[in-house]
mmCIF file of the N, C-alpha and C atoms, coordinates in Angstrom:
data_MODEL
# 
_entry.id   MODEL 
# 
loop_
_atom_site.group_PDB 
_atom_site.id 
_atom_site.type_symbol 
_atom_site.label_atom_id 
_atom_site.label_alt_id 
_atom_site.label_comp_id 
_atom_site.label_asym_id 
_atom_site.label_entity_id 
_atom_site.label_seq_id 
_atom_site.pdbx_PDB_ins_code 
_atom_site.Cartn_x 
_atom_site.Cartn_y 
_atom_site.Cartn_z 
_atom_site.occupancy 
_atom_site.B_iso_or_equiv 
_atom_site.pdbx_formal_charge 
_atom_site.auth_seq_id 
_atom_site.auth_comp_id 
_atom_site.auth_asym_id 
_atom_site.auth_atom_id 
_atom_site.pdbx_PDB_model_num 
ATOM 1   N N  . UNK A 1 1  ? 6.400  45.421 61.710 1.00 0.00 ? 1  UNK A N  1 
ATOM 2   C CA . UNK A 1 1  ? 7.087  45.315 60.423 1.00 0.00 ? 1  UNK A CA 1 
ATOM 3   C C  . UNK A 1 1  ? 6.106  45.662 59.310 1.00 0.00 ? 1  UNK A C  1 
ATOM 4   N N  . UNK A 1 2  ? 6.379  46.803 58.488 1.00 0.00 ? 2  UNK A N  1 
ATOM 5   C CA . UNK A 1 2  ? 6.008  46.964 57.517 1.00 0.00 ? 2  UNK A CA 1 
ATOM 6   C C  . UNK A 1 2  ? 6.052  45.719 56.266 1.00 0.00 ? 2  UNK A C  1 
ATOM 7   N N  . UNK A 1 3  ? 4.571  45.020 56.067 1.00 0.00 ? 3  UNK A N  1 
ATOM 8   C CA . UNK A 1 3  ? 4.622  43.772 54.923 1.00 0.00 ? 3  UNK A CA 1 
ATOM 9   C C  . UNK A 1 3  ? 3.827  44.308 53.514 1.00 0.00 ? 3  UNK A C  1 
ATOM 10  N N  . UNK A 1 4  ? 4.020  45.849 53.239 1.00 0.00 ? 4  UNK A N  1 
ATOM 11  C CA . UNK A 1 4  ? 3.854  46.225 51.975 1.00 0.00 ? 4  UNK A CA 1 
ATOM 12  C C  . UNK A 1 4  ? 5.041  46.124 51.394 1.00 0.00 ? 4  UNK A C  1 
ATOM 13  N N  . UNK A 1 5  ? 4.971  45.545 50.121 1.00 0.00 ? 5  UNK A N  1 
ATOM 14  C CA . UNK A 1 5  ? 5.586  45.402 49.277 1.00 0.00 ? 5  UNK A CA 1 
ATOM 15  C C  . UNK A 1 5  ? 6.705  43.660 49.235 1.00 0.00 ? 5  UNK A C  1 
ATOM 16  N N  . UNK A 1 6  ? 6.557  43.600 50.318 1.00 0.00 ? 6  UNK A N  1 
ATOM 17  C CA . UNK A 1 6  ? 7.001  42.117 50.884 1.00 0.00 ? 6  UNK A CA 1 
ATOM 18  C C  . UNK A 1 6  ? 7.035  40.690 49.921 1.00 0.00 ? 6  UNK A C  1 
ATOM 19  N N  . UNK A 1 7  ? 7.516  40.476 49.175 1.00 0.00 ? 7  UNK A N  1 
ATOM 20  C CA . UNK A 1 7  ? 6.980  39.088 48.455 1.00 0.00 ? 7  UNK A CA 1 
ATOM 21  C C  . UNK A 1 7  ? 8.320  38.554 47.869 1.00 0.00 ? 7  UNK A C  1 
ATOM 22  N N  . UNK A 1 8  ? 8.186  36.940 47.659 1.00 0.00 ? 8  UNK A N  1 
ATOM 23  C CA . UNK A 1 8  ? 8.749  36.056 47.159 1.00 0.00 ? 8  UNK A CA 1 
ATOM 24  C C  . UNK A 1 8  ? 8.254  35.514 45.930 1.00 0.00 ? 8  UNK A C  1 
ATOM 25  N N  . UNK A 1 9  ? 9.281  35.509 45.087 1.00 0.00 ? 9  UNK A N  1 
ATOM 26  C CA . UNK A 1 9  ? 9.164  34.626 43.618 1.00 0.00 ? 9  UNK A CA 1 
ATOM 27  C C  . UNK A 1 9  ? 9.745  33.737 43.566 1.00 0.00 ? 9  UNK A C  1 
ATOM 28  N N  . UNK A 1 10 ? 8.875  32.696 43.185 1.00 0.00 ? 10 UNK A N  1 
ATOM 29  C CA . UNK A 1 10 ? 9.978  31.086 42.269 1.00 0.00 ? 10 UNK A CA 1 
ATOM 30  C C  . UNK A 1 10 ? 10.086 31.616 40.834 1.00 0.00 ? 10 UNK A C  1 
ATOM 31  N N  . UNK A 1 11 ? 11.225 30.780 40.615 1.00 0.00 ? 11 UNK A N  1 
ATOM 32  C CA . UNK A 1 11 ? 11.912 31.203 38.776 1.00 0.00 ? 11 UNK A CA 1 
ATOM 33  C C  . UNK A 1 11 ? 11.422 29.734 38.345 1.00 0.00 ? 11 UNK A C  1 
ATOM 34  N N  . UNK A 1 12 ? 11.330 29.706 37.814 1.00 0.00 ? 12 UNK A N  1 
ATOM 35  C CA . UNK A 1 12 ? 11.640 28.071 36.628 1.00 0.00 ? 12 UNK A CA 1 
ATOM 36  C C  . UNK A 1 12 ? 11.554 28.498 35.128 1.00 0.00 ? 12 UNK A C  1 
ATOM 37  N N  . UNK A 1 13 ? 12.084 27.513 34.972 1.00 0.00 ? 13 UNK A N  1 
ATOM 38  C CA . UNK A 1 13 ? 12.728 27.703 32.998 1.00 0.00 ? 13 UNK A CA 1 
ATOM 39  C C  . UNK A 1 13 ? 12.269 26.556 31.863 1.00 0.00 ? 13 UNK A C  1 
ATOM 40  N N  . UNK A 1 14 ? 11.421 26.971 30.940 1.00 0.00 ? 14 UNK A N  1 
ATOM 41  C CA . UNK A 1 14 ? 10.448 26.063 30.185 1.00 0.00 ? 14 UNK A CA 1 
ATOM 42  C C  . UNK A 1 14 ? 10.921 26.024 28.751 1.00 0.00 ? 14 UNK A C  1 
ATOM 43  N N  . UNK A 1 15 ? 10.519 25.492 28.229 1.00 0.00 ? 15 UNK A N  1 
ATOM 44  C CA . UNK A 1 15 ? 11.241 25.175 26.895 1.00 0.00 ? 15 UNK A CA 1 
ATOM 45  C C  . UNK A 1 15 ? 9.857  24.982 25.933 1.00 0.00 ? 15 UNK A C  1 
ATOM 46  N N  . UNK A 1 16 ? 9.250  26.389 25.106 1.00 0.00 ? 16 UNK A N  1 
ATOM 47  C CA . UNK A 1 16 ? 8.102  25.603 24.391 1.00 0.00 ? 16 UNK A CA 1 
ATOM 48  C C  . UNK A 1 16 ? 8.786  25.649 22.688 1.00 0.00 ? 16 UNK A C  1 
ATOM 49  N N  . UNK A 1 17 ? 7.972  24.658 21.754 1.00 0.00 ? 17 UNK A N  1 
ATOM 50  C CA . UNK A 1 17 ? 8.745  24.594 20.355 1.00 0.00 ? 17 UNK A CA 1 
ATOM 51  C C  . UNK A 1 17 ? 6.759  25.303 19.786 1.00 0.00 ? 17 UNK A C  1 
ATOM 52  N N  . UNK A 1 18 ? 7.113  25.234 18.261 1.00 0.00 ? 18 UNK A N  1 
ATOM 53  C CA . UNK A 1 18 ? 6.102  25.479 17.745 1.00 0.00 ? 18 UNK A CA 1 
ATOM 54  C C  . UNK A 1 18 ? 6.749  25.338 16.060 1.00 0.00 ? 18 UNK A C  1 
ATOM 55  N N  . UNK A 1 19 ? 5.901  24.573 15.352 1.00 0.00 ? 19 UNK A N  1 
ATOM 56  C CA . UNK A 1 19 ? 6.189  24.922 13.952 1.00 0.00 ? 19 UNK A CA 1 
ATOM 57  C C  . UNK A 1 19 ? 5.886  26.334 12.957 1.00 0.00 ? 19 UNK A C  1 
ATOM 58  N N  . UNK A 1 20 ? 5.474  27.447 13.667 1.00 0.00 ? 20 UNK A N  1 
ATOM 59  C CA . UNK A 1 20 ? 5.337  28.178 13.040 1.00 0.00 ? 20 UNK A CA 1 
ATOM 60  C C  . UNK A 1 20 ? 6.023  29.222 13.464 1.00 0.00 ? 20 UNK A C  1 
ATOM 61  N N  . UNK A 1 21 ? 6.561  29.754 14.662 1.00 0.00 ? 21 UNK A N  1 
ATOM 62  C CA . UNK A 1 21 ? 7.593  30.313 14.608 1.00 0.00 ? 21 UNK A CA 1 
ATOM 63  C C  . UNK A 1 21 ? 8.052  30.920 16.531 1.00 0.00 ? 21 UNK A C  1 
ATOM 64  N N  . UNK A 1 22 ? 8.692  31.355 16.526 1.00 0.00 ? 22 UNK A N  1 
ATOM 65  C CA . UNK A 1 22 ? 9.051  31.500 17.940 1.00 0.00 ? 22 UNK A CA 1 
ATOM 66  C C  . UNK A 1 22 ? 8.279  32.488 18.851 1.00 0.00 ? 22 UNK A C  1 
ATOM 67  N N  . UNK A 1 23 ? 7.618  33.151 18.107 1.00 0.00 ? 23 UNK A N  1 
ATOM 68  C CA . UNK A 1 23 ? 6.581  33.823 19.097 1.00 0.00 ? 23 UNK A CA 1 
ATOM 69  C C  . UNK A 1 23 ? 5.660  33.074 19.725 1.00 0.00 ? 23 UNK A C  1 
ATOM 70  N N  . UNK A 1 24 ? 5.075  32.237 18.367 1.00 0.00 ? 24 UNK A N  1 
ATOM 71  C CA . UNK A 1 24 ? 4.737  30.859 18.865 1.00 0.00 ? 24 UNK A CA 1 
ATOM 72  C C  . UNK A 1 24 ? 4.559  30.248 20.040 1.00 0.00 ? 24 UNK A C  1 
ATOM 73  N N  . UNK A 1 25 ? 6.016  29.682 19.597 1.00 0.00 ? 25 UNK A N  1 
ATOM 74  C CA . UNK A 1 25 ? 6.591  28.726 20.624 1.00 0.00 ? 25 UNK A CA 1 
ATOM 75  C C  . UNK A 1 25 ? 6.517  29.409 22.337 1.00 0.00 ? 25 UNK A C  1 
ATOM 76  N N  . UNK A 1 26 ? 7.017  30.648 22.508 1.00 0.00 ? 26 UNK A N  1 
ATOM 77  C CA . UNK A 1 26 ? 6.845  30.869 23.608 1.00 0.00 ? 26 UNK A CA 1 
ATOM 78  C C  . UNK A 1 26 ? 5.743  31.508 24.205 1.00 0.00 ? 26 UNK A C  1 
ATOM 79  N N  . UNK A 1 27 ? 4.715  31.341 23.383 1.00 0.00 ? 27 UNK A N  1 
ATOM 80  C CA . UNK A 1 27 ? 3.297  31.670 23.890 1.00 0.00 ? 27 UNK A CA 1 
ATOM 81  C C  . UNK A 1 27 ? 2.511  30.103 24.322 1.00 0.00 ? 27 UNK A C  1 
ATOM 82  N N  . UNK A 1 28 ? 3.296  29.517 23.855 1.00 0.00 ? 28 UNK A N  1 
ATOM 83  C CA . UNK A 1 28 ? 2.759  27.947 24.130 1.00 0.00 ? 28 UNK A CA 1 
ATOM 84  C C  . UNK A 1 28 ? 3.218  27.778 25.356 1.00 0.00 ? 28 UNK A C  1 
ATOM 85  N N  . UNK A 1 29 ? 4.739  28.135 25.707 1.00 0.00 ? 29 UNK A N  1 
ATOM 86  C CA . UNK A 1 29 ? 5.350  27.735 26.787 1.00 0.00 ? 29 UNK A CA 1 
ATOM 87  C C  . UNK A 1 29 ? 4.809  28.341 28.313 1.00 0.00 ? 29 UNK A C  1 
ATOM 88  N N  . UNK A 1 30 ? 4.412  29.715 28.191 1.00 0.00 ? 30 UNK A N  1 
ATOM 89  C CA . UNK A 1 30 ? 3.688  30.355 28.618 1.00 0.00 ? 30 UNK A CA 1 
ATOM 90  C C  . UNK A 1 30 ? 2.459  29.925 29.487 1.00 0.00 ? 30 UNK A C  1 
ATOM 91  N N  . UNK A 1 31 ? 1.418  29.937 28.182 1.00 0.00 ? 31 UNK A N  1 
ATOM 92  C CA . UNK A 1 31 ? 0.407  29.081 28.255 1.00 0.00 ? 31 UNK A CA 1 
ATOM 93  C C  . UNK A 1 31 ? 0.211  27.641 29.295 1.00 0.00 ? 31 UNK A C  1 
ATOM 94  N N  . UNK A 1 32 ? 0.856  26.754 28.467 1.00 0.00 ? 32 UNK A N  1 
ATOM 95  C CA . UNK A 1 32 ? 1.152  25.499 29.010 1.00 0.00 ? 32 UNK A CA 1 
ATOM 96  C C  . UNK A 1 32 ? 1.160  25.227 30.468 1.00 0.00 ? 32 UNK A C  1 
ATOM 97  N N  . UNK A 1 33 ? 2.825  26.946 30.974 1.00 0.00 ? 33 UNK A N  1 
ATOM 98  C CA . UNK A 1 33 ? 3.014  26.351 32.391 1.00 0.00 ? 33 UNK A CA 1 
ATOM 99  C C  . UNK A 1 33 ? 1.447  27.269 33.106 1.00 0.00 ? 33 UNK A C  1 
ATOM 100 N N  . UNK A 1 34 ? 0.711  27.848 32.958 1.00 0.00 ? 34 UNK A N  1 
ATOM 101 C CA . UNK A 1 34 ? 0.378  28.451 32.940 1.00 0.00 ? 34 UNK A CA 1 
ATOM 102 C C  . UNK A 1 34 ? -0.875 27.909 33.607 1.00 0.00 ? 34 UNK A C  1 
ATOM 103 N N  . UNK A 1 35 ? -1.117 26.642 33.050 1.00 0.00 ? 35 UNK A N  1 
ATOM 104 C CA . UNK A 1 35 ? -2.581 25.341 33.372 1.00 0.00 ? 35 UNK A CA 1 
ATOM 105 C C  . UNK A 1 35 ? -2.008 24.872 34.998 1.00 0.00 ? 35 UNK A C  1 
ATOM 106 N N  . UNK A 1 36 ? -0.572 24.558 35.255 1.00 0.00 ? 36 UNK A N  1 
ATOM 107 C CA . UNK A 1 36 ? -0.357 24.207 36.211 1.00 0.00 ? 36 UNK A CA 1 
ATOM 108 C C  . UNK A 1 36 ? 0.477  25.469 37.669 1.00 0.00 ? 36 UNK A C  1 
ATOM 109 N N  . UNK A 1 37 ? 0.437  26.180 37.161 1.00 0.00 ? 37 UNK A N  1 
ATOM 110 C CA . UNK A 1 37 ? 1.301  27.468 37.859 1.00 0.00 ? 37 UNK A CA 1 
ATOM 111 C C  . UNK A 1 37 ? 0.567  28.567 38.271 1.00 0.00 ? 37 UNK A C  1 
ATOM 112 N N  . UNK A 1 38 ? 0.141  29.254 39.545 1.00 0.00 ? 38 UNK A N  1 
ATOM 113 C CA . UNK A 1 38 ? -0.657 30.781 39.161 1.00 0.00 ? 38 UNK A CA 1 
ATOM 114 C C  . UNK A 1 38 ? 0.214  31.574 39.660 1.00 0.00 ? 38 UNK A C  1 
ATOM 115 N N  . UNK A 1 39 ? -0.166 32.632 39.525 1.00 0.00 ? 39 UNK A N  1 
ATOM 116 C CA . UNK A 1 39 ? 0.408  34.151 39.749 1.00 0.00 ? 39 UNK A CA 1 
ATOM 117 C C  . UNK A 1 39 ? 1.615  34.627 38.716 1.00 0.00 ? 39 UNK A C  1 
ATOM 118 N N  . UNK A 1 40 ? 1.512  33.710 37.659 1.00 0.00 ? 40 UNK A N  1 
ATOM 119 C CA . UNK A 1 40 ? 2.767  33.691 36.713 1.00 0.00 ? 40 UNK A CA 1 
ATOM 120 C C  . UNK A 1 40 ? 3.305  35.748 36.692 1.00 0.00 ? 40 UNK A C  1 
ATOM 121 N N  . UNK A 1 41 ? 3.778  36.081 37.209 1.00 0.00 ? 41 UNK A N  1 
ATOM 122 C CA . UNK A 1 41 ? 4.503  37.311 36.816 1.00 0.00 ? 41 UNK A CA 1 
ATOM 123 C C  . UNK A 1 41 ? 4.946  37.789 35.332 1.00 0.00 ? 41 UNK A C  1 
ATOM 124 N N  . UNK A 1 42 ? 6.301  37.337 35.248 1.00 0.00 ? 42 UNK A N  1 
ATOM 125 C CA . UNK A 1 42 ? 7.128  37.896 34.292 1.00 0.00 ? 42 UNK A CA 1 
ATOM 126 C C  . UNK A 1 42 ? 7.606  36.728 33.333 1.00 0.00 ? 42 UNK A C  1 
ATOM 127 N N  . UNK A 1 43 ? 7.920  37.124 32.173 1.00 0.00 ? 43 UNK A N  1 
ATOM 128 C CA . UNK A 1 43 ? 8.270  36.116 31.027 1.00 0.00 ? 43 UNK A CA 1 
ATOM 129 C C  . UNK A 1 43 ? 9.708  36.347 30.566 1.00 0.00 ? 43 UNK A C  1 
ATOM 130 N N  . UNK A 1 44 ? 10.727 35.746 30.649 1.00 0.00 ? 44 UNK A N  1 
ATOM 131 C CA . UNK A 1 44 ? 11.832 36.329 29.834 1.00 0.00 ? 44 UNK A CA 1 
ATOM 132 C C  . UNK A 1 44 ? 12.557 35.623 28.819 1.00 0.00 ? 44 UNK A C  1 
ATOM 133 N N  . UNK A 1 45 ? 12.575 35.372 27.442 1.00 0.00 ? 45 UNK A N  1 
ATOM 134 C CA . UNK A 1 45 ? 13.151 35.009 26.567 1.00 0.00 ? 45 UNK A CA 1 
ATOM 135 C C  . UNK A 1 45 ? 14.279 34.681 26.975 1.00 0.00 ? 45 UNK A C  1 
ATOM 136 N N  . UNK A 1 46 ? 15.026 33.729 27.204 1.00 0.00 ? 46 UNK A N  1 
ATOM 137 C CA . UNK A 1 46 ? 16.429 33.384 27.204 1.00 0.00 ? 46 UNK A CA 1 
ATOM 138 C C  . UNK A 1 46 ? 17.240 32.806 26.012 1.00 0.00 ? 46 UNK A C  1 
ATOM 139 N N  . UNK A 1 47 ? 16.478 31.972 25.368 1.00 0.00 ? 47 UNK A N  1 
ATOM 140 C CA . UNK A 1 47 ? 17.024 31.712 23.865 1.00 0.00 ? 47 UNK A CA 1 
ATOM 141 C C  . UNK A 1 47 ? 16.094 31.448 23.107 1.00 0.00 ? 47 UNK A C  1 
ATOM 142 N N  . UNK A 1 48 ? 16.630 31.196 21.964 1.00 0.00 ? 48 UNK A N  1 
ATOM 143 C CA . UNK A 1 48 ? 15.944 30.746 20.538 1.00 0.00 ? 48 UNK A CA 1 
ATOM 144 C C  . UNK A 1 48 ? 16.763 29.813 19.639 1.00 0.00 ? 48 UNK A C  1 
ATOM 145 N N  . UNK A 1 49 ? 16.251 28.706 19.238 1.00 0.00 ? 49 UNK A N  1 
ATOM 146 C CA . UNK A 1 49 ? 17.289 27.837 18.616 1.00 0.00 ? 49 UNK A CA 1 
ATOM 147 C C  . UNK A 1 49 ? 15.947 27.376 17.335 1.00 0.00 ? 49 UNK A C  1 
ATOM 148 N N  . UNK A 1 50 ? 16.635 26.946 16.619 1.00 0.00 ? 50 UNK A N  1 
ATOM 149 C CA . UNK A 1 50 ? 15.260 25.977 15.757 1.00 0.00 ? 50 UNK A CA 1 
ATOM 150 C C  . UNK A 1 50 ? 15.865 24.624 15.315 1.00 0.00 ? 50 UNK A C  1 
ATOM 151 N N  . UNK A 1 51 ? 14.702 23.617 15.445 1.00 0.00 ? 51 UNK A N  1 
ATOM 152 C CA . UNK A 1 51 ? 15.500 22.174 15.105 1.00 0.00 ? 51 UNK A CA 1 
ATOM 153 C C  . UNK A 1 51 ? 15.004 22.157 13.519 1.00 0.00 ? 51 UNK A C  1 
ATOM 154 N N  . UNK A 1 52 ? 16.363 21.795 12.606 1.00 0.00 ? 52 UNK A N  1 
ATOM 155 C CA . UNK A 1 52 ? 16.564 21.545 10.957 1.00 0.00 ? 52 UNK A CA 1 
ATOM 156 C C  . UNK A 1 52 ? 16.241 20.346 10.689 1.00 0.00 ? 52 UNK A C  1 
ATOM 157 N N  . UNK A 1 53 ? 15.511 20.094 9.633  1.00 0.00 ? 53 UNK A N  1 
ATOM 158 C CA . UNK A 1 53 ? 15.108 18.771 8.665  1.00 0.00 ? 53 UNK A CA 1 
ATOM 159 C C  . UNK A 1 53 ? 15.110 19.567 7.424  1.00 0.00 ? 53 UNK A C  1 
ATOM 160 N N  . UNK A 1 54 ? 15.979 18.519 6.710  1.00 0.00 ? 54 UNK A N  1 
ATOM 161 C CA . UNK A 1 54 ? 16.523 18.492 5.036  1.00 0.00 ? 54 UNK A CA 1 
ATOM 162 C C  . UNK A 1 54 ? 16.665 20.431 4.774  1.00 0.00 ? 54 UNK A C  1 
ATOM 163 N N  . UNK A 1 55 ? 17.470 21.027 5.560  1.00 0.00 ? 55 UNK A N  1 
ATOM 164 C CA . UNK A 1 55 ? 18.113 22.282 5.593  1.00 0.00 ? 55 UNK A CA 1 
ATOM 165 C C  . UNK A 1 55 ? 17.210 23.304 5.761  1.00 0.00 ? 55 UNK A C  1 
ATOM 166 N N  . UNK A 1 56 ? 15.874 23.039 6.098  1.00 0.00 ? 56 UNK A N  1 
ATOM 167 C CA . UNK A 1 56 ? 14.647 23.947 6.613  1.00 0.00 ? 56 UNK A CA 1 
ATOM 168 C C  . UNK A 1 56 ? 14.465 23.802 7.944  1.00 0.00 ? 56 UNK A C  1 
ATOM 169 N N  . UNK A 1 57 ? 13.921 24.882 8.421  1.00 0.00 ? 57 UNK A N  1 
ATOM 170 C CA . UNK A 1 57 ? 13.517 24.994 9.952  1.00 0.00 ? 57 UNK A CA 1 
ATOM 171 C C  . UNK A 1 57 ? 12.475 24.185 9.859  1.00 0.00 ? 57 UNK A C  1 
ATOM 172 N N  . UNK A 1 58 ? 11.900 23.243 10.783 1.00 0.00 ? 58 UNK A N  1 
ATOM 173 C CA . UNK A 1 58 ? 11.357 22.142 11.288 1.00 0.00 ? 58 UNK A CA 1 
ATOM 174 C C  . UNK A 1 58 ? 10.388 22.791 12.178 1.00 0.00 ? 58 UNK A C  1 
ATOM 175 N N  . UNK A 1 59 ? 11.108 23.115 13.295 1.00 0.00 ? 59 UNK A N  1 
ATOM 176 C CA . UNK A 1 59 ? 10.663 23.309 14.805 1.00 0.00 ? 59 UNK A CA 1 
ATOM 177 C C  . UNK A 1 59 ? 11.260 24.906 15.714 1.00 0.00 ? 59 UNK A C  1 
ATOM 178 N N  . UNK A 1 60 ? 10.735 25.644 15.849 1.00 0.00 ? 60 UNK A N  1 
ATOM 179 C CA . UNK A 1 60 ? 11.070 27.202 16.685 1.00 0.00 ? 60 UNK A CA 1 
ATOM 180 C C  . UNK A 1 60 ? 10.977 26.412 18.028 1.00 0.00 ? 60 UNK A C  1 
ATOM 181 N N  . UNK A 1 61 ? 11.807 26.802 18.538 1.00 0.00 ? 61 UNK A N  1 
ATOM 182 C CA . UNK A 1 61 ? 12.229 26.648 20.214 1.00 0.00 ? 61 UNK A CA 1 
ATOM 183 C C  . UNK A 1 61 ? 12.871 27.314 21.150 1.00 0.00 ? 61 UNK A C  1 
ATOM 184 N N  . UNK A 1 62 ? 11.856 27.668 21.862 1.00 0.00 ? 62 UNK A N  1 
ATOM 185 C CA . UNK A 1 62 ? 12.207 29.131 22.693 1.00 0.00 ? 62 UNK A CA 1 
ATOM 186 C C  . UNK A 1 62 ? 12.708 28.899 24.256 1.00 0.00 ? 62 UNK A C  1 
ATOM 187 N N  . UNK A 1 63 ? 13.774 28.916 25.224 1.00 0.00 ? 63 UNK A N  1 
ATOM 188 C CA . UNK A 1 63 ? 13.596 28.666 26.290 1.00 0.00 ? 63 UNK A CA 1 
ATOM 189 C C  . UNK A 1 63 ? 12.798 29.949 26.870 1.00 0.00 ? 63 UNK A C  1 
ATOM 190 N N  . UNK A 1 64 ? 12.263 29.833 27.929 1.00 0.00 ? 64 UNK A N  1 
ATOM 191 C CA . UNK A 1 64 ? 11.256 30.977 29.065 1.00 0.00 ? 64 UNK A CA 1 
ATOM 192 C C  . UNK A 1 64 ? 11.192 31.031 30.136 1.00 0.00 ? 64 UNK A C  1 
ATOM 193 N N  . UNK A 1 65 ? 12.646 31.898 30.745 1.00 0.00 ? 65 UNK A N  1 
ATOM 194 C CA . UNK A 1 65 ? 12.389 32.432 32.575 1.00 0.00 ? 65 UNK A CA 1 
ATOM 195 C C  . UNK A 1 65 ? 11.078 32.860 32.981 1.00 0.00 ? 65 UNK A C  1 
ATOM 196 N N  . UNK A 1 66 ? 10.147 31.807 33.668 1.00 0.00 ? 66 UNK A N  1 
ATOM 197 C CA . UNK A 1 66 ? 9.140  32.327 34.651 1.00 0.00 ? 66 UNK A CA 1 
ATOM 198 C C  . UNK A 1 66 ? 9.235  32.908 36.014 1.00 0.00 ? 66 UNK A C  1 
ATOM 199 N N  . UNK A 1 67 ? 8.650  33.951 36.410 1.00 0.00 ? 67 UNK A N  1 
ATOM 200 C CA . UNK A 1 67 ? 8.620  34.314 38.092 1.00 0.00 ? 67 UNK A CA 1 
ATOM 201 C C  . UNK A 1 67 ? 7.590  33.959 37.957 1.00 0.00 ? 67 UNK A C  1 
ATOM 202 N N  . UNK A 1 68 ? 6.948  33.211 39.355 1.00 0.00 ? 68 UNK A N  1 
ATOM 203 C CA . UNK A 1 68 ? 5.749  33.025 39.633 1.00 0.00 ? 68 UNK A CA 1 
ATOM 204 C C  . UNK A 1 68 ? 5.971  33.681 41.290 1.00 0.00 ? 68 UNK A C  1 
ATOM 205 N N  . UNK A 1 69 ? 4.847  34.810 41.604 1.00 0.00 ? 69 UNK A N  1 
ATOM 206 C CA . UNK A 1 69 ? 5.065  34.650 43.174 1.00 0.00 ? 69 UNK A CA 1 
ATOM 207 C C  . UNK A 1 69 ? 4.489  33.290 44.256 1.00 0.00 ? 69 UNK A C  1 
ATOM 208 N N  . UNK A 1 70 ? 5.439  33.729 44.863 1.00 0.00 ? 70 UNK A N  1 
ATOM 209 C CA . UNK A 1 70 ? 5.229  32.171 45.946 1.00 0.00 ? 70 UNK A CA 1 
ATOM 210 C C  . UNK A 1 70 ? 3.781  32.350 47.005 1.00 0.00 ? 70 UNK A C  1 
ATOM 211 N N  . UNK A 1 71 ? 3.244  31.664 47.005 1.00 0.00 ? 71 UNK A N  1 
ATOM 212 C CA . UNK A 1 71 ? 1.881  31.358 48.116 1.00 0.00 ? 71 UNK A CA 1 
ATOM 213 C C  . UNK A 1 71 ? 2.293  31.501 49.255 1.00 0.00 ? 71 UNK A C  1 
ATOM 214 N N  . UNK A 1 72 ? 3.287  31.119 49.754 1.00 0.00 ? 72 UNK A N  1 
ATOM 215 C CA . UNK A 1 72 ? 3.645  31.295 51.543 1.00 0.00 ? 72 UNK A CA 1 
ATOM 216 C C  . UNK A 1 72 ? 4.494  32.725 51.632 1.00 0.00 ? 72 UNK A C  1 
ATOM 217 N N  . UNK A 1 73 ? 3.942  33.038 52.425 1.00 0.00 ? 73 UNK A N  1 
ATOM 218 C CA . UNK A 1 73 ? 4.350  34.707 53.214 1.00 0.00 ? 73 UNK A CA 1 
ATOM 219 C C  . UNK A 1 73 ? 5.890  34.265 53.729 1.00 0.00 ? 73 UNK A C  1 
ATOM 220 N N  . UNK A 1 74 ? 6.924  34.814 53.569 1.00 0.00 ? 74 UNK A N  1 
ATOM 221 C CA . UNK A 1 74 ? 8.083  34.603 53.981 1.00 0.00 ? 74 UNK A CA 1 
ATOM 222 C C  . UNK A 1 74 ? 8.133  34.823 55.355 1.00 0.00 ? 74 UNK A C  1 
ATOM 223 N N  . UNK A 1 75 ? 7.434  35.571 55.959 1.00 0.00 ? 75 UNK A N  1 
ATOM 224 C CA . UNK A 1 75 ? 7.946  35.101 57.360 1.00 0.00 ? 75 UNK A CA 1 
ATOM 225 C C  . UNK A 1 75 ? 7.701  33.536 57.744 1.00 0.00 ? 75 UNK A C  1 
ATOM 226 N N  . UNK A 1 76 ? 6.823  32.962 57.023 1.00 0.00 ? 76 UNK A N  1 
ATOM 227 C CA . UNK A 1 76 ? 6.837  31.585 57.154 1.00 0.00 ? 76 UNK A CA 1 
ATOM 228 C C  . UNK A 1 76 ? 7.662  30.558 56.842 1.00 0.00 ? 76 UNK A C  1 
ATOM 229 N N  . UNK A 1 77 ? 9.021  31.214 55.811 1.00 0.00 ? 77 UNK A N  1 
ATOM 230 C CA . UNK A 1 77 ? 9.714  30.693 55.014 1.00 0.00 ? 77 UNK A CA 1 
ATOM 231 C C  . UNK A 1 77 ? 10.542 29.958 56.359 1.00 0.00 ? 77 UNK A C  1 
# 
């Protein structure tokens, strides 16, 4: 069996905020999972919301689809 090109990804979905703005925020989120996660792949913006105090943006809050590839070789799966 050809095992070029062969691999498995986990997804998970992070939520970073930042007071200064949503690029921010999802460079934090990034980051963050980033201390506990390796092989992080791909990043994908899924939303953007911001939390309001007294009719100003407060807080940028970004959700963030991670792929991380998986450590175990799938034939092991």
């Amino acid at each position: 069996m050809d095992k070029v090109g062969n691999s498995v990804y986990n997804i998970i979905e992070v939520v970073g905020s930042s007071s200064r703005g949503w690029e921010e925020a999802a460079k934090i989120a990034v980051e963050t999972a980033s201390n506990k996660l390796t092989n992080l792949r791909i990043a994908e913006v899924l939303e953007m919301d911001a939390k309001l105090a007294e009719g100003k943006i407060a807080v940028y809050r970004v959700k963030v689809r991670l792929s991380f590839k998986n450590e175990v070789e799938p034939e092991t799966l």
